[in-house]
N, C-alpha and C positions, 0 to 999 in steps of 0.2 A: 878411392879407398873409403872404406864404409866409417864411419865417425863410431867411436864407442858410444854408447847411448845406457847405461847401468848403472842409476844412482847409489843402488844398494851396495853395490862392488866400491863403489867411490866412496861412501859413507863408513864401508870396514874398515878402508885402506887409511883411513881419515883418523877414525877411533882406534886403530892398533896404532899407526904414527904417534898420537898423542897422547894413547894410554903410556908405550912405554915410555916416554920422557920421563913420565910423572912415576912410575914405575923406578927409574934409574933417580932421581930428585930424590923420591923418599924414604931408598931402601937405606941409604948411609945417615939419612936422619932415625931412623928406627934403630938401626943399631949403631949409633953414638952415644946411646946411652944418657944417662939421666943429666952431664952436665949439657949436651946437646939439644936435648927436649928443655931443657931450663933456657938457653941460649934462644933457642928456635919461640917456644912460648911468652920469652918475651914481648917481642912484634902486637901481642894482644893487650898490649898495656896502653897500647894508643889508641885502643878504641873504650880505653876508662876500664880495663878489666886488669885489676894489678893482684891478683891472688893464684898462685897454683901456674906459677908460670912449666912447670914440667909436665903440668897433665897435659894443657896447651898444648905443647912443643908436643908431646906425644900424643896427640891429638891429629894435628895438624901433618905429624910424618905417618901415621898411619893413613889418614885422609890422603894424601898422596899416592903412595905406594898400594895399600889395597884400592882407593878411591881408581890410581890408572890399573889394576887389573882389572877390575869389575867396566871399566872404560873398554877397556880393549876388549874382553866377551861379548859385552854389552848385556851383560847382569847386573840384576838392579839397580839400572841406566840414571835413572832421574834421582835415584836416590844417591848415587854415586857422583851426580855432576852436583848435586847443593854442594857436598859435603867440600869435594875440590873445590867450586864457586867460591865457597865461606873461605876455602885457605888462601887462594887466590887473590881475594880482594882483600884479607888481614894483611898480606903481603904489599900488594900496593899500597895502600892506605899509609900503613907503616912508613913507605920510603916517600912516599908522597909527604907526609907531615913530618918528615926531616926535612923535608925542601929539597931533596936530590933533584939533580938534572932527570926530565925525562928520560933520556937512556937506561936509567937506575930503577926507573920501575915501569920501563914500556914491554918487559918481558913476562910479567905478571900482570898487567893488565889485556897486553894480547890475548894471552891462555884465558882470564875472565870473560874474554867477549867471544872466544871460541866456543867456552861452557854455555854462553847463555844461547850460542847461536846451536848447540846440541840439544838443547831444551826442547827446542822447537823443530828442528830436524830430528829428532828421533836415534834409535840404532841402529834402524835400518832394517831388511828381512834376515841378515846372517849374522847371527847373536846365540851364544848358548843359553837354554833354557833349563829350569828346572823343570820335572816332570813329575807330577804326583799322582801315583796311582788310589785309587779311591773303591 
């Protein structure tokens, strides 16, 4: 039996898996509205930023939710993995400097080290693009 051999195919299959998690994570943060962005925005107070914890929050759930679409097309890839990167590792940091058990934020660190390892692997060749005519 002939071995699959199609990184690009594996690399879609890769970024639609974990676009939509991040997709399904951040659409009930978007629309939980302003005390849920104030709740979620919090988390940035541990890194010395204690101002406008709802723009944060709403920051941070749209970096999700559009960050895993733009994942899953793979439109503007790099710019789309900082943006989850940044919410991902607020996320750790956060339950990291509560002292939680690893368990508590080895699910937000995994997905950081996923983003960084997209950095570097790329979108792959099937990705939609924009097309501008000129």
């Amino acid at each position: 039996m002939k071995a699959l051999n199609n990184k690009d195919l594996g690399i879609l299959i890769f970024r639609i898996g974990i676009g939509i998690t991040f997709i399904l994570h951040g659409y009930p943060k978007i629309t939980g509205g302003v005390e849920t962005w104030t709740r979620v925005g919090g988390a940035i107070s541990y890194l010395g930023i204690d101002f406008y914890p709802a723009f944060w929050g709403f920051m941070a759930a749209i970096s999700e939710f559009g960050g895993g679409i733009l994942l899953a097309t793979g439109m503007f890839f790099r710019t789309a993995i900082m943006f989850l990167f940044t919410t991902m590792f607020v996320a750790t940091f956060m339950k990291y400097s509560k002292d939680l058990p690893f368990k508590e934020y080895a699910h937000s660190l995994e997905l950081a080290i996923v983003l960084i390892a997209f950095l570097f692997i790329g979108a792959g060749k099937y990705k939609l693009q924009l097309k501008v005519k000129r």
